[in-house]
N, CA, C and O of each residue as an XYZ file, in Angstrom:
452
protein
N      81.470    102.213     94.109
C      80.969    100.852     94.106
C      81.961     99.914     93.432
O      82.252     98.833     93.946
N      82.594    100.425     92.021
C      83.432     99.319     91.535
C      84.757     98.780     92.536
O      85.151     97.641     92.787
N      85.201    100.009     92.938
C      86.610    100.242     94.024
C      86.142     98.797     95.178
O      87.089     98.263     95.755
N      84.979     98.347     95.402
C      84.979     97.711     97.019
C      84.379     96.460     95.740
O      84.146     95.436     96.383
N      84.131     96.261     94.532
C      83.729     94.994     93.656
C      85.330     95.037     93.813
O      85.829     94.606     94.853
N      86.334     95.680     92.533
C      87.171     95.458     92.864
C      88.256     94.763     93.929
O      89.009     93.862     93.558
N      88.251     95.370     95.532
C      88.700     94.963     96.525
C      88.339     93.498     96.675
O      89.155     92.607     96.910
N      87.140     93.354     96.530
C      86.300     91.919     97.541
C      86.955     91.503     96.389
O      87.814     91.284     97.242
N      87.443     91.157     95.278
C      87.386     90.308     94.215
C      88.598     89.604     94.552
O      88.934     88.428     94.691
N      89.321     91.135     94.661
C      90.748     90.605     94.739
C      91.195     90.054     96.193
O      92.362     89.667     96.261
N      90.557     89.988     97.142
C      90.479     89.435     98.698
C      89.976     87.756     98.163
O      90.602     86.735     98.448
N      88.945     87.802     97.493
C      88.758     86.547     97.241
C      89.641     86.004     96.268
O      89.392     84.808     96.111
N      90.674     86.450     95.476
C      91.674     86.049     94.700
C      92.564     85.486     95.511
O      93.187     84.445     95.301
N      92.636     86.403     96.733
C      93.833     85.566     97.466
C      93.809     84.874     98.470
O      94.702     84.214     99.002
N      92.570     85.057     98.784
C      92.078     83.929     99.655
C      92.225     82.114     98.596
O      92.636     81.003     98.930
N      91.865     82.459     97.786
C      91.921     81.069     96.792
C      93.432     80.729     96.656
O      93.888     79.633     96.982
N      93.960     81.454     96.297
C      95.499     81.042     96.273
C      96.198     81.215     97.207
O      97.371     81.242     96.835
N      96.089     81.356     98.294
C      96.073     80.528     99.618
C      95.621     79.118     99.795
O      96.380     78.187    100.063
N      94.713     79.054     99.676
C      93.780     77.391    100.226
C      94.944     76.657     98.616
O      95.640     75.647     98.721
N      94.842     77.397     97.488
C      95.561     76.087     96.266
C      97.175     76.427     96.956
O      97.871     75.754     96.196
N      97.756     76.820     97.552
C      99.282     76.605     98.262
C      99.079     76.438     99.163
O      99.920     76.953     99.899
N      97.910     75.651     99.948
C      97.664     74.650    101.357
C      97.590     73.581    100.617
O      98.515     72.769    100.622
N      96.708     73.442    100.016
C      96.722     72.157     99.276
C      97.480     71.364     98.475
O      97.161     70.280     97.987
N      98.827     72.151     98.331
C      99.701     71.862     97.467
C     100.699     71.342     98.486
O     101.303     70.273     98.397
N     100.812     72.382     99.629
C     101.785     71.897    100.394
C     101.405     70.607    101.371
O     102.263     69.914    101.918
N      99.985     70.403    101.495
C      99.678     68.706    102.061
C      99.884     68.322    100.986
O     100.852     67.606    101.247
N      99.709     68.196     99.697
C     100.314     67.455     98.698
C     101.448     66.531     98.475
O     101.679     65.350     98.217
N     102.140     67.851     98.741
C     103.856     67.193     98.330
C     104.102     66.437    100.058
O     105.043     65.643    100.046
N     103.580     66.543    101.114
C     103.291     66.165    102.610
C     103.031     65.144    102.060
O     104.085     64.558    101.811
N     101.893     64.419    101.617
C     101.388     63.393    101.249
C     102.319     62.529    100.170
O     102.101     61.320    100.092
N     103.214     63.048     99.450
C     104.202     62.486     98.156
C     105.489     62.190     99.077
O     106.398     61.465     98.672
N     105.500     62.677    100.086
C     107.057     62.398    100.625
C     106.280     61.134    101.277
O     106.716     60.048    100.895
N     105.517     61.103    101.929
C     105.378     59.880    103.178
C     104.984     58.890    102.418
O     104.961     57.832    103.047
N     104.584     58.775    101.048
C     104.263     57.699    100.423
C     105.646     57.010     99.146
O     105.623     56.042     98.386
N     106.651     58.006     99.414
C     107.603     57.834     98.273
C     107.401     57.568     97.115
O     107.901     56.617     96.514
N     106.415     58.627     96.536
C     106.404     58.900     95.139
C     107.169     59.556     94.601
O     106.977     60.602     95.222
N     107.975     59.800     93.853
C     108.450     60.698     93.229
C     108.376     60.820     91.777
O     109.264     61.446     91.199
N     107.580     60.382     91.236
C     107.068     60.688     90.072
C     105.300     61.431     89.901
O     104.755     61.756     88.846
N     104.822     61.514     91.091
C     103.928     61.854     90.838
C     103.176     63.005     90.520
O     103.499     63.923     91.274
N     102.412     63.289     89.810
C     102.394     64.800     88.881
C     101.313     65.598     90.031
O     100.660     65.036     90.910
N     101.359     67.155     89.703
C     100.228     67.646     90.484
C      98.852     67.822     90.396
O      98.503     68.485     89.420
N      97.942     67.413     91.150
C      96.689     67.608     91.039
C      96.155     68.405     90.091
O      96.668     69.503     89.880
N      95.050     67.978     89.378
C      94.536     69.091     88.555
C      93.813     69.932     89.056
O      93.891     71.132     88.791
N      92.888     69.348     89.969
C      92.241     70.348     91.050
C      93.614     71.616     91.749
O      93.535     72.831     91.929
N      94.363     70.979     91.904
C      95.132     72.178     92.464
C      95.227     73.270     91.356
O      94.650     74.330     91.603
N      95.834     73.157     90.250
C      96.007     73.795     89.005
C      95.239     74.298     88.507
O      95.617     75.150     87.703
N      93.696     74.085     88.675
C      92.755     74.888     88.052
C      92.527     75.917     88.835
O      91.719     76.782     88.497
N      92.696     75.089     91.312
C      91.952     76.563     91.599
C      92.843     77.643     91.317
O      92.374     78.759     91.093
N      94.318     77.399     91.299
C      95.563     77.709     91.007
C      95.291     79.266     90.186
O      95.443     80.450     90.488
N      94.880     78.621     89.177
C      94.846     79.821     87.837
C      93.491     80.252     88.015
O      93.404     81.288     87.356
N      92.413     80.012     88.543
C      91.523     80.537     88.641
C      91.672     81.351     90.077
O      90.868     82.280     90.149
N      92.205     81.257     90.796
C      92.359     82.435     91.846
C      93.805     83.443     91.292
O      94.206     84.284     92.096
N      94.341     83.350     90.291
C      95.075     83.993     89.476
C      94.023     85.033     88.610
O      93.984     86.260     88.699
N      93.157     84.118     87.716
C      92.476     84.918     87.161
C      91.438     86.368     88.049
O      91.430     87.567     87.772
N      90.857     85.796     88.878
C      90.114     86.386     90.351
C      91.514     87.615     90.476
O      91.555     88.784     90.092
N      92.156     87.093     90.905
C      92.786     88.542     91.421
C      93.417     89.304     90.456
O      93.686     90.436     90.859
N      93.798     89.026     89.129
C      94.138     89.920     88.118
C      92.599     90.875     87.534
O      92.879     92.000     87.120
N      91.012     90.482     87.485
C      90.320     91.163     87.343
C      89.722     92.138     88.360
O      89.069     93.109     87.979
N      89.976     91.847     89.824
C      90.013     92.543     90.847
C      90.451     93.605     90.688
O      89.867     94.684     90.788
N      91.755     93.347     90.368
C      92.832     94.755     90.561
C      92.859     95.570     89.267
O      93.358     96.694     89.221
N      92.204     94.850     88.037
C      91.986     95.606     86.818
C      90.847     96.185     87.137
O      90.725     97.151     86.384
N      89.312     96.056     88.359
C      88.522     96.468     88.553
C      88.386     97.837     89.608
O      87.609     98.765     89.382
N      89.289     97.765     90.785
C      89.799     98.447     91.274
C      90.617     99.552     91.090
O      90.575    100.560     91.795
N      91.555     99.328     89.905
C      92.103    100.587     89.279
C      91.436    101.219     88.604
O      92.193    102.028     88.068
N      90.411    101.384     88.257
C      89.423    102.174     87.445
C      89.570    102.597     86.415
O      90.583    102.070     85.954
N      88.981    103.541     85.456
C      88.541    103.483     84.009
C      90.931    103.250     83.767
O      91.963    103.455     84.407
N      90.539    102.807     82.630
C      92.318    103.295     81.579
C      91.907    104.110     80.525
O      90.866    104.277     79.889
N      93.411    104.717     80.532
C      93.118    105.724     79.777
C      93.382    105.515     78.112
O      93.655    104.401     77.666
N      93.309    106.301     77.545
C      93.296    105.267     75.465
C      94.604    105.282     75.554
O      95.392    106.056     76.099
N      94.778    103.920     74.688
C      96.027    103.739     74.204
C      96.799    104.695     73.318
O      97.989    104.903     73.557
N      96.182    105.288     72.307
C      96.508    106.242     71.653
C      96.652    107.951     72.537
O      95.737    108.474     73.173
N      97.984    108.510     72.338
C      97.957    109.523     73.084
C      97.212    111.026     72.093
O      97.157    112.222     72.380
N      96.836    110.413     71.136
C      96.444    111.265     69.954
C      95.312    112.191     70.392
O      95.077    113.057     69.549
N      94.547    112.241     71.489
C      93.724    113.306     71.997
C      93.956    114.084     72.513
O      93.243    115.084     72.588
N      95.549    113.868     73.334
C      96.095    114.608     74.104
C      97.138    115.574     73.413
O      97.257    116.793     73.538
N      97.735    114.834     72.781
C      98.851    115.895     72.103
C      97.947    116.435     70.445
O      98.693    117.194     69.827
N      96.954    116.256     69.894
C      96.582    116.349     68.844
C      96.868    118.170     68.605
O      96.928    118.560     67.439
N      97.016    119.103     69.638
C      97.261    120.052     69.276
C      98.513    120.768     69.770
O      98.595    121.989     69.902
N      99.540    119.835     70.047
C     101.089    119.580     70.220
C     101.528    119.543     69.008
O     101.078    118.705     68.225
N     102.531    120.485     68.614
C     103.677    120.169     67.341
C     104.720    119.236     67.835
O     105.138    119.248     68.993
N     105.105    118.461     66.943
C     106.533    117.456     67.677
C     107.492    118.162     68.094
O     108.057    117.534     68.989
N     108.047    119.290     67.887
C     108.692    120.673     68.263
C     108.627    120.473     69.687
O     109.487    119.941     70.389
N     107.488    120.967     70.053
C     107.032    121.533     71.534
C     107.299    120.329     71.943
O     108.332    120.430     72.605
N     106.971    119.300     71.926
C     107.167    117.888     72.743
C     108.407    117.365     73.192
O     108.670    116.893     74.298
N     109.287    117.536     71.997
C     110.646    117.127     72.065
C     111.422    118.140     72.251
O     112.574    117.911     71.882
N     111.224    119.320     72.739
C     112.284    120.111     73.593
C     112.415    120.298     75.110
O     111.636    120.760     75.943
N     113.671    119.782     75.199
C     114.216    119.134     76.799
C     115.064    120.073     77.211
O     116.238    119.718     77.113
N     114.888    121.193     77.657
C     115.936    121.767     77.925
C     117.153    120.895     79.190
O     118.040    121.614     79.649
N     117.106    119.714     79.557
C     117.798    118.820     80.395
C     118.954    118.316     79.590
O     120.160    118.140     79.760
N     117.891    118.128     78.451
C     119.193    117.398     77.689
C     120.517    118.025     76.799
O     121.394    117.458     76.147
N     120.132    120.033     77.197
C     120.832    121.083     75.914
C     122.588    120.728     76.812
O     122.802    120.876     78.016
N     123.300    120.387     76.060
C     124.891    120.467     76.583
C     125.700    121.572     75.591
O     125.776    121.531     74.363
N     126.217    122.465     76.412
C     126.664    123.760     76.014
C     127.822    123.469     76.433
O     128.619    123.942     75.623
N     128.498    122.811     77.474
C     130.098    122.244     77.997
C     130.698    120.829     76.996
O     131.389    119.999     77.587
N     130.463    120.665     75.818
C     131.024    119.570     75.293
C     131.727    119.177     75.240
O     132.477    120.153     75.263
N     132.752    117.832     75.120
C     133.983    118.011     74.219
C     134.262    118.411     72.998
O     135.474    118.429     72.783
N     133.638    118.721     72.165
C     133.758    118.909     71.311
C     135.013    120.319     70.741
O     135.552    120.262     69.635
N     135.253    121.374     71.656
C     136.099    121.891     72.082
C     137.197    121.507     72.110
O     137.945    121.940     71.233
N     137.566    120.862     72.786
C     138.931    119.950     73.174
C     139.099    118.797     71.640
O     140.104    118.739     70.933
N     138.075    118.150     71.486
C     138.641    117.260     70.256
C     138.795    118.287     68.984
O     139.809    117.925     68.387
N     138.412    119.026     68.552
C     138.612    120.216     67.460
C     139.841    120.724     67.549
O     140.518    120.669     66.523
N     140.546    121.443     68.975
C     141.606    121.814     69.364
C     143.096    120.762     69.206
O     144.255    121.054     68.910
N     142.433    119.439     69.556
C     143.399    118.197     69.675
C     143.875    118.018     67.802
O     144.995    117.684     67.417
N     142.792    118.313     66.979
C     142.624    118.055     65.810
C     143.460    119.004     65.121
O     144.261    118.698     64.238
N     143.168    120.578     65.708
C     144.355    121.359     64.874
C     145.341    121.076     65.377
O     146.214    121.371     64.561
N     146.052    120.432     66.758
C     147.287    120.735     66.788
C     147.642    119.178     65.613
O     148.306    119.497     64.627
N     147.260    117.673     65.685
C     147.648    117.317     65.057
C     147.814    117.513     63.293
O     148.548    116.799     62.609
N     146.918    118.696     62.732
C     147.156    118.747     62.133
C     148.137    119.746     61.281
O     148.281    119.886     60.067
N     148.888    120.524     62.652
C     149.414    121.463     62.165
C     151.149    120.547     62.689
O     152.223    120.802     62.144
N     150.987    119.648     63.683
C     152.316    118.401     63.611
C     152.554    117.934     62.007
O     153.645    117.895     61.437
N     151.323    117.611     61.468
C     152.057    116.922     59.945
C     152.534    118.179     58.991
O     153.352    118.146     58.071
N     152.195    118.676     59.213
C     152.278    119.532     58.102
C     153.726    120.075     58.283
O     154.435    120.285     57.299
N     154.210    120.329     59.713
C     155.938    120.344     59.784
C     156.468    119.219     59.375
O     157.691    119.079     59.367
């Protein structure tokens, strides 16, 4: 039931912001043929504006169904940070570190002649 509240909400979200970017665009239609150019935009446009903004942002928050807690603390509560943070993706066994150690004794066996 929420999934099709959801849907219709957000159908009617954009149905509204449609009709407020018809109305906007006879607007500025109406500002060119009269040579205004100072003139500001409707408030009626701007309210249905954000109110078919608002409409379709609770739609689609209605439609996606329950969220899950912000806190991941139920889930990992019997996770050690250990277990979590081992990546075997990230283990590098080919380093340079090899080569700069090697680079290091030879320069340091140059000064010493």
């Amino acid at each position: 039931m929420s999934v099709w509240l959801g849907r219709g909400l957000f159908a009617l979200g954009v149905v509204l912001l449609m009709h407020s970017a018809l109305s906007m665009q006879q607007f500025v239609q109406y500002v060119k043929q009269v040579d205004d150019a100072d003139a500001a935009t409707p408030s009626d446009i701007v309210v249905e504006t954000l109110a078919a903004l608002f409409v379709c942002v609770v739609g689609l928050t209605v439609w996606a169904g329950p969220f899950k807690p912000l806190f991941a603390a139920p889930e990992f509560a019997k996770k050690s940070f250990d277990s979590m943070a081992y990546r075997p993706s990230f283990f590098s066994f080919n380093s340079r570190s090899q080569r700069v150690a090697a680079l290091r004794q030879r320069a340091v066996r140059a000064n010493k002649q």
